[in-house]
KEKE-3310 file (N, C-alpha, C; in steps of 0.2 Angstrom, whole numbers, plus 5000, padded with zeros to 4 digits):
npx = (4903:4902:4917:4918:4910:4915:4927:4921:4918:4928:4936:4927:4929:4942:4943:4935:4942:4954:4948:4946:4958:4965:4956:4963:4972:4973:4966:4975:4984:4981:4979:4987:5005:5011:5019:5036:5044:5040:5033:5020:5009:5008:4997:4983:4985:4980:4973:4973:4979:4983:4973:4979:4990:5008:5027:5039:5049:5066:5069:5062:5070:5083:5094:5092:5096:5112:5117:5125:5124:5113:5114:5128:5120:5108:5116:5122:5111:5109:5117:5117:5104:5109:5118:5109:5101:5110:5116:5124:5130:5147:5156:5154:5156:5167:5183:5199:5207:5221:5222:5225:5239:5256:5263:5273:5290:5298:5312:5321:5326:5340:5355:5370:5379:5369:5362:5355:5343:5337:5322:5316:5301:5296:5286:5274:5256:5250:5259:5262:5270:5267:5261:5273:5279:5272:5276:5289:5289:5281:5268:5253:5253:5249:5237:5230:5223:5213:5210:5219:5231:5228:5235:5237:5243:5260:5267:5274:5287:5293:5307:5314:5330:5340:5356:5350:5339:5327:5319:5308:5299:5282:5275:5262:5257:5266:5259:5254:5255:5242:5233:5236:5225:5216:5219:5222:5233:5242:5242:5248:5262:5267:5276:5289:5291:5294:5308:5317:5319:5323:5339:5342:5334:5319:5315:5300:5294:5280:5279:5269:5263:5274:5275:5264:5257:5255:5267:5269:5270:5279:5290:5290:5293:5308:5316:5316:5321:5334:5338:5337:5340:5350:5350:5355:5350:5340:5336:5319:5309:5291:5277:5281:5277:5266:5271:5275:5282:5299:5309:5305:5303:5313:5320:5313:5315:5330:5330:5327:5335:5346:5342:5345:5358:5363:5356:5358:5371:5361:5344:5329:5320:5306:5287:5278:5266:5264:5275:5288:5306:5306:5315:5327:5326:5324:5338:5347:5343:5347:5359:5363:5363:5368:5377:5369:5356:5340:5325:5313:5306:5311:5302:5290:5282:5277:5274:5261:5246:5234:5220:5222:5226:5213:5203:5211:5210:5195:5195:5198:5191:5180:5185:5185:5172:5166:5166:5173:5174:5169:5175:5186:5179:5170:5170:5176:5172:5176)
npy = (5865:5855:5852:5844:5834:5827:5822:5816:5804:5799:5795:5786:5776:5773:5766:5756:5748:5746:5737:5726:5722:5719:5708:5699:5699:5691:5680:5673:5671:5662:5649:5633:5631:5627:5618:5608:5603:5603:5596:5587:5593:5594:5584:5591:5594:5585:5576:5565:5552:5552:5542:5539:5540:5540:5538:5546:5540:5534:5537:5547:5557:5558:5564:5572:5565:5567:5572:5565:5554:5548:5545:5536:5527:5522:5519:5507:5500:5497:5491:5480:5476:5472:5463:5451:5452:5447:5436:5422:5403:5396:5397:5407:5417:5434:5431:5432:5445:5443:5429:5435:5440:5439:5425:5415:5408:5405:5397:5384:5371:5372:5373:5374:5384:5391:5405:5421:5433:5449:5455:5468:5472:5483:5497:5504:5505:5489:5484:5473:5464:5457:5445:5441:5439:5427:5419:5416:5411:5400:5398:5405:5418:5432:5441:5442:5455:5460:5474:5492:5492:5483:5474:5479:5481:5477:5460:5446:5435:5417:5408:5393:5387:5373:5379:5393:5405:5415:5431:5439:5455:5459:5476:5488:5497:5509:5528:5541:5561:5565:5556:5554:5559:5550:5538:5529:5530:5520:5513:5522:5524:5514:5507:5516:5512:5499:5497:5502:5489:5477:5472:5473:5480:5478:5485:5487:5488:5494:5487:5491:5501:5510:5516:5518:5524:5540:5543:5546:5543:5533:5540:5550:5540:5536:5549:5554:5539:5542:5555:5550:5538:5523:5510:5496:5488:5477:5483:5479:5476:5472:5464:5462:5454:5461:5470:5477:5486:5486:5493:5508:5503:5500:5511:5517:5513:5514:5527:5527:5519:5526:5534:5531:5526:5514:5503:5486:5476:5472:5480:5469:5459:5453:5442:5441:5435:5427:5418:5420:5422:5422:5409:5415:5427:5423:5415:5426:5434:5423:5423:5434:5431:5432:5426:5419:5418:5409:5418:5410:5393:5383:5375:5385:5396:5410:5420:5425:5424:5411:5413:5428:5423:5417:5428:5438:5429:5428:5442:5444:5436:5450:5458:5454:5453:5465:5481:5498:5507:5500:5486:5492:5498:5491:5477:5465:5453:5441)
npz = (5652:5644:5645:5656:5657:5646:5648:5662:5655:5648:5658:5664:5653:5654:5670:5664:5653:5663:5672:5662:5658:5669:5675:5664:5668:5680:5675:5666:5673:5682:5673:5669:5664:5647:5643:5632:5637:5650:5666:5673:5680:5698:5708:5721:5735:5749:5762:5761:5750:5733:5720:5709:5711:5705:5711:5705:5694:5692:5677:5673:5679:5673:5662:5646:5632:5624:5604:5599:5607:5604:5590:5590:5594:5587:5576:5581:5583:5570:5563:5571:5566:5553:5553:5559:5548:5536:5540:5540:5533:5538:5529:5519:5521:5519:5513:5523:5524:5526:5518:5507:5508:5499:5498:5510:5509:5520:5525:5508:5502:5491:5479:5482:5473:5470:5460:5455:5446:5447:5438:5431:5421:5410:5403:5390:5393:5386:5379:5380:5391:5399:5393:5389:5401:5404:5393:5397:5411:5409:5411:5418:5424:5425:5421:5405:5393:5380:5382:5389:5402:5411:5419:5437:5448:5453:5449:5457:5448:5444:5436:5435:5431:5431:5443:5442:5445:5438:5444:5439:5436:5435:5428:5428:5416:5406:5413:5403:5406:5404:5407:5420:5431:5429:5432:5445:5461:5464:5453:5443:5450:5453:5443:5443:5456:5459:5449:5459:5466:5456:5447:5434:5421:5407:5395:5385:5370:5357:5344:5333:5339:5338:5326:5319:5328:5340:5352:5364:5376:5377:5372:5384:5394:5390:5391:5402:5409:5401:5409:5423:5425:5432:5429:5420:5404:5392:5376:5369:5358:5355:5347:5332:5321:5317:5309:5291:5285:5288:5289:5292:5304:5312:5310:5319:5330:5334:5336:5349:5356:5355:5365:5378:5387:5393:5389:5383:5372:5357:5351:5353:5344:5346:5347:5357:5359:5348:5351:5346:5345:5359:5366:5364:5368:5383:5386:5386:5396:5406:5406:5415:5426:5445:5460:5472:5483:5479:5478:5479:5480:5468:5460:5460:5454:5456:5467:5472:5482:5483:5484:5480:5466:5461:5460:5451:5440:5438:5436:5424:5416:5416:5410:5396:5392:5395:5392:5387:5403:5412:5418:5423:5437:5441:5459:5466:5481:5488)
capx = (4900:4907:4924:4917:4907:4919:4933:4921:4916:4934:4941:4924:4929:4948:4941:4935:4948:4957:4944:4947:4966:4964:4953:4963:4978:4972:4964:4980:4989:4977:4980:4995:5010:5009:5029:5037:5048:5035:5032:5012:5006:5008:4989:4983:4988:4972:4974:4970:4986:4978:4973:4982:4999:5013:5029:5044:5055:5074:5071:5060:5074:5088:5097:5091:5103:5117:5115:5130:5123:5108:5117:5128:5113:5103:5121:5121:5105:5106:5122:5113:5098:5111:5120:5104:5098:5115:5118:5123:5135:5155:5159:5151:5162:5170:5187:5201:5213:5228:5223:5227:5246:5260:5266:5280:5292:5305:5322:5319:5333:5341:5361:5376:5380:5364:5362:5348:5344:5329:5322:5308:5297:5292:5281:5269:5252:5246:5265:5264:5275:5262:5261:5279:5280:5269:5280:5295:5289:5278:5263:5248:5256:5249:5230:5232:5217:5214:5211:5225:5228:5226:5238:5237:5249:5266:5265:5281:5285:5302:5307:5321:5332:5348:5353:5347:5331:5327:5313:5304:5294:5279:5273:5258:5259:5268:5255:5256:5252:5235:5232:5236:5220:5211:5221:5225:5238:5245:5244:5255:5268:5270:5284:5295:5294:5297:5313:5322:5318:5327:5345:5340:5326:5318:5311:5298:5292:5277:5280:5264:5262:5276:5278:5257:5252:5258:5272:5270:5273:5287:5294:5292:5298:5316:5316:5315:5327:5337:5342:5337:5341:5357:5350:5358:5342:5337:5328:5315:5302:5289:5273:5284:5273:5261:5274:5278:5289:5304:5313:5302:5302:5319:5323:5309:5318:5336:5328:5327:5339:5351:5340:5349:5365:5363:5355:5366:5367:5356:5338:5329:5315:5301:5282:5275:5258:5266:5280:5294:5313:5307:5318:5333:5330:5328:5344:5351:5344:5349:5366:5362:5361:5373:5378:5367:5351:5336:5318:5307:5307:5311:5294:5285:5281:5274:5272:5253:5239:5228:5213:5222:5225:5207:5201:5214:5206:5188:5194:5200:5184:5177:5188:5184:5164:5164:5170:5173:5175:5164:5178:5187:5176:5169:5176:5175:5170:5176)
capy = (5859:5848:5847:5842:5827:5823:5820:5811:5798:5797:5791:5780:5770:5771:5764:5749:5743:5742:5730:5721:5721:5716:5701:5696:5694:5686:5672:5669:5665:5655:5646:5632:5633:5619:5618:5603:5599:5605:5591:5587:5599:5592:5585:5595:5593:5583:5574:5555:5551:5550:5536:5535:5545:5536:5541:5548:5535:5535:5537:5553:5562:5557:5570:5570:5562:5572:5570:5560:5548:5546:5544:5531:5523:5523:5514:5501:5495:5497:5486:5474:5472:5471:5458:5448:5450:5445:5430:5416:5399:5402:5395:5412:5424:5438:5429:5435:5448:5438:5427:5440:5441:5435:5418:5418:5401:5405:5392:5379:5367:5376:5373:5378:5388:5395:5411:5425:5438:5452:5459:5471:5475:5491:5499:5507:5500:5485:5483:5466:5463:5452:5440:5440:5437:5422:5415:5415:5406:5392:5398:5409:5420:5438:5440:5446:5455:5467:5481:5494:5492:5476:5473:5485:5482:5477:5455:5444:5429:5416:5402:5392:5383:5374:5383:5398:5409:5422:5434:5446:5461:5461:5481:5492:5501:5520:5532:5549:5566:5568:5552:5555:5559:5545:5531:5526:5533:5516:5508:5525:5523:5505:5504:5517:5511:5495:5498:5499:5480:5475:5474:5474:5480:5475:5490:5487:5494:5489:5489:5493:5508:5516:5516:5519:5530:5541:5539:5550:5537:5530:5546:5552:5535:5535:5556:5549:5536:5544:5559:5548:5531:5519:5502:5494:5486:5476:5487:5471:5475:5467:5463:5462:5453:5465:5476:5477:5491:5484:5499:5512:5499:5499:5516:5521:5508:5517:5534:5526:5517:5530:5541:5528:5523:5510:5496:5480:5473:5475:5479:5461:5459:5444:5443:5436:5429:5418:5412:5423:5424:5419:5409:5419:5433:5420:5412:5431:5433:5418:5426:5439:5428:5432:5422:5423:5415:5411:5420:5404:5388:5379:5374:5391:5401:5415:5423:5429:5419:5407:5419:5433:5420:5415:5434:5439:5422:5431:5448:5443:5438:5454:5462:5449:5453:5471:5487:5505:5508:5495:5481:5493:5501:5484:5476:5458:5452:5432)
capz = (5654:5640:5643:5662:5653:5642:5655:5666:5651:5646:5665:5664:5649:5656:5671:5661:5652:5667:5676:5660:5657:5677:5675:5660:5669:5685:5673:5664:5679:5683:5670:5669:5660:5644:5638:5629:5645:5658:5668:5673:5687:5704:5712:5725:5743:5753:5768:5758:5745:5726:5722:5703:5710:5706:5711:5699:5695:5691:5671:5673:5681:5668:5659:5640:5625:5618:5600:5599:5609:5601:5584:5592:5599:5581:5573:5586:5580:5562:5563:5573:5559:5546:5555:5559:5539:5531:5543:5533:5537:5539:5522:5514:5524:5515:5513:5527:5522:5528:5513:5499:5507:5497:5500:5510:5509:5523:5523:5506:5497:5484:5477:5486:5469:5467:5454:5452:5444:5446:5431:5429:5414:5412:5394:5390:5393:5380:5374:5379:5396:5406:5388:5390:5406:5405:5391:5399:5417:5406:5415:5418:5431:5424:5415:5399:5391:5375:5385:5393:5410:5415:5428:5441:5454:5453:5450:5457:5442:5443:5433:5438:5426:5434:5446:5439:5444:5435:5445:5434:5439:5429:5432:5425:5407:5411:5409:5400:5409:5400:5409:5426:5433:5428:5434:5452:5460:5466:5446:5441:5455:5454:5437:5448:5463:5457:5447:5465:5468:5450:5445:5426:5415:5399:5392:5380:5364:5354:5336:5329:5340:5338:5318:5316:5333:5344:5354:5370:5382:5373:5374:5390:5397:5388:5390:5410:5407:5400:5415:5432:5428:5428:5427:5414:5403:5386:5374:5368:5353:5354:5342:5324:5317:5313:5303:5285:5284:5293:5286:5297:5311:5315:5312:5326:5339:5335:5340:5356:5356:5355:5370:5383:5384:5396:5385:5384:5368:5352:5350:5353:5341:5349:5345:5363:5357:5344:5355:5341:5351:5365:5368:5363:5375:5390:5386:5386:5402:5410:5407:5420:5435:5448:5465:5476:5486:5477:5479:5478:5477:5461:5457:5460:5450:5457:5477:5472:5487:5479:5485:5474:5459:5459:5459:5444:5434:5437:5434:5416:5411:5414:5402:5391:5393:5395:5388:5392:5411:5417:5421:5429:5441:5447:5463:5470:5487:5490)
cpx = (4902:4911:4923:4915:4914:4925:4929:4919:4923:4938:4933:4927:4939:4948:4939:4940:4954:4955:4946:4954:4965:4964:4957:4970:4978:4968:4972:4985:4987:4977:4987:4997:5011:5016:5032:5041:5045:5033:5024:5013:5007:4997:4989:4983:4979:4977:4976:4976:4981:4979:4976:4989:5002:5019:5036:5048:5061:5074:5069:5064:5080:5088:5096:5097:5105:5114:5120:5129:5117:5109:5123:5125:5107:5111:5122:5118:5104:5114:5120:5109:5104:5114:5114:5103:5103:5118:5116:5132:5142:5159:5158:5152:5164:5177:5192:5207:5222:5228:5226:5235:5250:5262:5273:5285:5298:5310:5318:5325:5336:5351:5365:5381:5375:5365:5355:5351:5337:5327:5314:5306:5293:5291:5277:5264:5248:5253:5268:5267:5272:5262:5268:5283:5278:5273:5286:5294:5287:5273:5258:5248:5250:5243:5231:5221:5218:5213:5216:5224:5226:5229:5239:5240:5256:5265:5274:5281:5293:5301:5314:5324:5339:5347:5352:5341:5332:5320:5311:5296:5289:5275:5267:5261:5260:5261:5257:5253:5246:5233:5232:5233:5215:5214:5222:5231:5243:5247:5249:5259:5272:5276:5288:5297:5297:5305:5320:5323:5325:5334:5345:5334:5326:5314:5310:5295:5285:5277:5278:5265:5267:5281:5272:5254:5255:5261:5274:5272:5280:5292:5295:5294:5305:5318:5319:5320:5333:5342:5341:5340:5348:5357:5350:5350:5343:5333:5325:5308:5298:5280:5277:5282:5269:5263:5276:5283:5293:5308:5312:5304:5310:5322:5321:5314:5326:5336:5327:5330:5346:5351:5345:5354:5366:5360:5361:5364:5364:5350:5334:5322:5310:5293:5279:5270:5261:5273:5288:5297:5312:5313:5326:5333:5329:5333:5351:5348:5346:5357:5368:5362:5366:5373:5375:5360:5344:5329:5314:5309:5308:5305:5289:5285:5280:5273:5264:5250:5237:5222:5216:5221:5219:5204:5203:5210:5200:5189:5198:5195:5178:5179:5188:5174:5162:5168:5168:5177:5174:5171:5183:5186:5173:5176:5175:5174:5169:5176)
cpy = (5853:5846:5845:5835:5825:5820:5814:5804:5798:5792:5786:5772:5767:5769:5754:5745:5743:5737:5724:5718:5716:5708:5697:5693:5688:5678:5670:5669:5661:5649:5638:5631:5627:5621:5610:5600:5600:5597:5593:5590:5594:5589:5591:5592:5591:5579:5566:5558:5547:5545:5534:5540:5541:5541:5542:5545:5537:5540:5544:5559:5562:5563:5568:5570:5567:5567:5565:5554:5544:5542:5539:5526:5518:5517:5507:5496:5493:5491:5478:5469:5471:5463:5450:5446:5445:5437:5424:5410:5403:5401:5402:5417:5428:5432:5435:5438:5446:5432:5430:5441:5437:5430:5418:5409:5398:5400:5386:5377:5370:5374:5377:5383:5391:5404:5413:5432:5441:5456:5462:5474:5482:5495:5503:5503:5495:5483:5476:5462:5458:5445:5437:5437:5429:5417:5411:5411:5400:5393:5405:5414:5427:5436:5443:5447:5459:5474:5484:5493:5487:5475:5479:5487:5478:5466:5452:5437:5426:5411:5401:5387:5381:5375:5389:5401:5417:5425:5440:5450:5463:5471:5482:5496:5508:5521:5538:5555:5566:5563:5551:5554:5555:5539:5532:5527:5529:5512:5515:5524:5518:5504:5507:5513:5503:5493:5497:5491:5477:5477:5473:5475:5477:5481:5489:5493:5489:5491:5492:5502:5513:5518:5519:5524:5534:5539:5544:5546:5536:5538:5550:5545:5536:5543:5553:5545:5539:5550:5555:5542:5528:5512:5500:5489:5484:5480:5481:5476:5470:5468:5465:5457:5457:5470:5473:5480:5491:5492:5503:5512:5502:5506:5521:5517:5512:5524:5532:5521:5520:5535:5538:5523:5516:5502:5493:5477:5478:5476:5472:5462:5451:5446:5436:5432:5426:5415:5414:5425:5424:5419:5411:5424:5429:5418:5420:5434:5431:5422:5430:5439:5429:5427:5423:5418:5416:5416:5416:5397:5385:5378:5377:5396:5410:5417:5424:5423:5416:5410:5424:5432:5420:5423:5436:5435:5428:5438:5450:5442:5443:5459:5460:5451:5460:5476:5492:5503:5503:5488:5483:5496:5494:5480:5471:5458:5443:5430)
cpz = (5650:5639:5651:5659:5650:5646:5659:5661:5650:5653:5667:5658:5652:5662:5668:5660:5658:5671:5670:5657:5666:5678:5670:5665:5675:5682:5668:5669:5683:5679:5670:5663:5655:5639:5635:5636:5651:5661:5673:5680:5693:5707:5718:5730:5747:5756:5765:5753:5739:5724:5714:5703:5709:5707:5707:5701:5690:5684:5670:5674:5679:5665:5650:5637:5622:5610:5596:5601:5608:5592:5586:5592:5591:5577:5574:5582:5574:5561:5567:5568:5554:5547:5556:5552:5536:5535:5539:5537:5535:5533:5518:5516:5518:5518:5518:5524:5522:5521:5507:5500:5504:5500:5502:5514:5516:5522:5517:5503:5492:5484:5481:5479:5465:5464:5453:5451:5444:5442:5432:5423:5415:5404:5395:5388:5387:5376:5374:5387:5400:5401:5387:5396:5409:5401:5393:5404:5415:5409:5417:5423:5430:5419:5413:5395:5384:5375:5389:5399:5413:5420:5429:5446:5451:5454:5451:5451:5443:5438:5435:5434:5429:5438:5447:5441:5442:5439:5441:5437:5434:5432:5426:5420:5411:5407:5408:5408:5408:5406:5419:5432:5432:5429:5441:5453:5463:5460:5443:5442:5455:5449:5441:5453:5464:5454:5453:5467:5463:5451:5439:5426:5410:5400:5385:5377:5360:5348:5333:5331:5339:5329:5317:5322:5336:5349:5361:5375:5384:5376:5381:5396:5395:5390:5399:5412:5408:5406:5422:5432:5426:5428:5420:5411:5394:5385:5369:5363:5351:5348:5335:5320:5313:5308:5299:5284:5290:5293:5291:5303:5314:5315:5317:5332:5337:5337:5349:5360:5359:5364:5375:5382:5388:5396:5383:5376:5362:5354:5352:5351:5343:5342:5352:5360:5353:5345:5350:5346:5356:5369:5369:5367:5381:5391:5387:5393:5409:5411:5411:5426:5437:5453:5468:5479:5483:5481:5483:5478:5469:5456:5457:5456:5449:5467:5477:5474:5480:5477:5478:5466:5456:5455:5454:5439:5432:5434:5424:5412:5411:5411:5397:5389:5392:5392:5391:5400:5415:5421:5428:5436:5447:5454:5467:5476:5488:5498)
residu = (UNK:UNK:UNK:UNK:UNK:UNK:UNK:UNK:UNK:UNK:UNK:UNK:UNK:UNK:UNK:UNK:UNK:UNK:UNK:UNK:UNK:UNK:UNK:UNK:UNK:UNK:UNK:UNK:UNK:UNK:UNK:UNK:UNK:UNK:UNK:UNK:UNK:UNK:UNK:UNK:UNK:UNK:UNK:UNK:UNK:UNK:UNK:UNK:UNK:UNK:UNK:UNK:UNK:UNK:UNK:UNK:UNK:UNK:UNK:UNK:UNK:UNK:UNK:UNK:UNK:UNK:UNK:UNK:UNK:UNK:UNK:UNK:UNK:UNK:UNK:UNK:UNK:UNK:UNK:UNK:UNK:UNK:UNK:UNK:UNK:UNK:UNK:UNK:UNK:UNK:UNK:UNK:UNK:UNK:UNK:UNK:UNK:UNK:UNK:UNK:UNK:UNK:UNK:UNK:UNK:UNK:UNK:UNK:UNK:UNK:UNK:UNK:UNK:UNK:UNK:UNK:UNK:UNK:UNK:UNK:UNK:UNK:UNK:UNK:UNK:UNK:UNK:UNK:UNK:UNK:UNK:UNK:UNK:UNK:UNK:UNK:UNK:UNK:UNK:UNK:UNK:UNK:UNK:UNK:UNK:UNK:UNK:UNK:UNK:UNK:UNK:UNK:UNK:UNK:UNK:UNK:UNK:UNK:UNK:UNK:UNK:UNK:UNK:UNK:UNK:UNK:UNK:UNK:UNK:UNK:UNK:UNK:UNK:UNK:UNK:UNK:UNK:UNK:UNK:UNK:UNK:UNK:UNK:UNK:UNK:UNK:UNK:UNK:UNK:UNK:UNK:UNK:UNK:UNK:UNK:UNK:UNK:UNK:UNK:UNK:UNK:UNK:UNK:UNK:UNK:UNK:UNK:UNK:UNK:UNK:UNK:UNK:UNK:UNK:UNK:UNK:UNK:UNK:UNK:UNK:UNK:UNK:UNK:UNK:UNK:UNK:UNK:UNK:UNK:UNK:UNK:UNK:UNK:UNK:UNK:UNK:UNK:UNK:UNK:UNK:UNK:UNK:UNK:UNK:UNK:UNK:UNK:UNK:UNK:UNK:UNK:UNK:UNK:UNK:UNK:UNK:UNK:UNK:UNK:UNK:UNK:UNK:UNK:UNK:UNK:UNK:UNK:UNK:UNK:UNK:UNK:UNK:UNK:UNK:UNK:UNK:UNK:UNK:UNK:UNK:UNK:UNK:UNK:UNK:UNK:UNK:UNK:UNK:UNK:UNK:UNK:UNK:UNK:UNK:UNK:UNK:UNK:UNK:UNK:UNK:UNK:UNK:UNK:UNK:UNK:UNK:UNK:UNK:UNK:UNK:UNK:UNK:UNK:UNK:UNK:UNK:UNK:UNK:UNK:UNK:UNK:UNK:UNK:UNK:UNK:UNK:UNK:UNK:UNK:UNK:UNK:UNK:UNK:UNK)
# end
C-alpha cells in the first residue's frame, strides 16, 4: 500500500510542475521581445488607422555607421570648431612655406671674366665657422651663440670682391659617435653631404679645445679625412688668443696636420671674435677663384628668405636666454 501511495503522490507533484513549467512558458511568449535594435511592436490590426501611427521614414531604414565613418564624421566637426575658434585676419596666418625657400636670382649683370670659388667650413661644433663666416662676408649671415650647435642646417654666404665671389658653406659642428642619437639626423649629415657642393675646404680647429680638452671630434674628423677624402683644404686654427702655451699649441695642430695630406699651405692661425688674420686668409682665399659664373649677385650676401632670416634673429635670443635643451626643443610658428 505505500509504494502504491507514494507513486501516486509522486506523479501528483510531477503533474504540477508541469502545469507550471506550462504556464510559464505560454506567458513568456506572450511577452515581447526588448533588444537594443528591436524596433517598437507593430499596433494591432483594427479596421480605423491609429490615430498617433506615423509611417517609417527613409532614415529609420538606413544601414547603421561603420566606425570609420563615424570617426571621420566626429573629425570633420572637431576641425570645423577649431577653424571657427582660431579665426583670426589674414595678416596673422602661419606664414606660407614657399616663403622659407631660398632666394633664387635667375639671369643678373656680372663681368665677362668673372671668378668663383666654393668653400665649405667644416669643425667640430663651437670651433667658430659661423663667427668666421660672418667676418669674411661683412655681415650677419650665420647666428652665433655660446651654446653647441647652433646652426643646424647647411647656410649659403658670398662676398664679392672685383670680379671675384667667394661662396662659403657654412655647415654644423661634426658630431662624435657618443652623440649620435641625440642630435637630428638632418644636422649630422649636413657637413658631408655638403662637401660635395664645395671645391675647397677650411677645416677648423679650436685652439683651446684641442690643447685643454678632448679631442674626439678632431680626431675622428681628420681619421675620416684622412681615407675618403680628396679635397684639397686650409687647416685654419681658430680662438689663439686664448692660449699661452704656443709651444703645446702648435705641436697639437701638426698632429693633424701631418693626418691629411691634402692641406695647401701652412697652418693659418685667426682669432674670429677679435677680427685676428682675417684678413690674411680672405686674401688666400680669394686666390682660389677659378673662371666661371657667379652664384649671386654682387650685393648679396646670402640666398636665406627674409622669413628664414627673421626666425634665425629670434632663434638667437633664445640661446642667448635659455640653457640646457630648452632652446633647442622650441619651435617657431610666423
Amino acid at each position: 500500500h505505500r509504494s502504491i501511495h507514494a507513486s501516486a503522490t509522486s506523479s501528483a507533484v510531477l503533474g504540477r510542475i508541469r502545469q507550471v513549467l506550462d504556464q510559464a512558458r505560454l506567458e513568456h511568449k506572450a511577452r515581447p521581445e526588448k533588444t537594443q535594435d528591436a524596433a517598437p511592436s507593430d499596433p494591432p490590426a483594427t479596421d480605423q488607422p491609429a490615430k498617433n501611427h506615423k509611417e517609417p521614414s527613409d532614415a529609420t531604414n538606413k544601414k547603421p555607421k561603420s566606425t570609420q565613418e563615424l570617426l571621420y564624421e566626429s573629425r570633420v566637426q572637431q576641425r570645423a570648431k577649431q577653424k571657427e575658434h582660431l579665426r583670426m585676419p589674414q595678416e596673422y596666418w602661419p606664414a606660407d612655406a614657399m616663403l622659407r625657400m631660398p632666394k633664387v636670382f635667375g639671369k643678373f649683370p656680372q663681368p665677362d671674366d668673372a671668378e668663383v670659388a666654393k668653400i665649405v667650413l667644416i669643425g667640430a661644433a663651437n670651433a667658430g665657422k659661423s663667427t668666421l663666416v660672418n667676418r669674411l662676408t661683412g655681415a650677419e649671415v650665420s647666428i652665433v651663440s655660446r651654446q653647441p650647435q647652433t646652426t643646424r642646417t647647411r647656410i649659403m654666404a658670398s662676398s664679392t670682391v672685383g670680379n671675384k665671389q667667394l661662396v662659403f658653406l657654412d655647415t654644423p659642428g661634426i658630431v662624435s659617435r657618443a652623440g649620435l642619437r641625440r642630435i637630428a639626423r638632418g644636422t649630422v649629415t649636413a657637413p658631408w653631404l655638403t662637401l660635395a657642393e664645395a671645391s675647397f675646404a677650411v677645416l677648423m680647429l679650436d685652439a683651446y679645445k684641442i690643447t685643454e680638452k678632448a679631442t674626439f671630434v678632431e680626431d675622428g674628423l681628420f681619421d675620416h679625412f684622412s681615407r675618403a677624402k680628396t679635397i684639397p683644404a686650409f687647416l685654419v686654427v681658430n680662438k689663439v688668443d686664448l692660449i699661452t702655451d704656443q709651444e703645446k699649441l702648435r705641436s697639437r695642430v701638426k698632429h693633424y696636420y701631418d693626418q691629411y695630406p691634402k692641406i695647401v699651405g701652412e697652418p693659418i692661425y685667426i682669432s674670429a671674435m677679435n677680427n685676428v688674420g682675417i684678413d690674411d686668409l680672405k686674401t688666400k682665399l680669394l686666390g682660389l677663384t677659378k673662371k666661371g659664373d657667379w652664384e649671386v649677385p654682387a650685393h648679396v650676401t646670402s640666398d636665406m628668405s627674409d622669413l628664414t632670416r627673421v626666425e634665425e634673429i629670434i632663434r638667437a635670443e633664445w640661446f642667448e636666454l635659455m640653457d640646457s635643451y630648452m632652446p633647442y626643443v622650441i619651435t617657431q610658428r610666423n
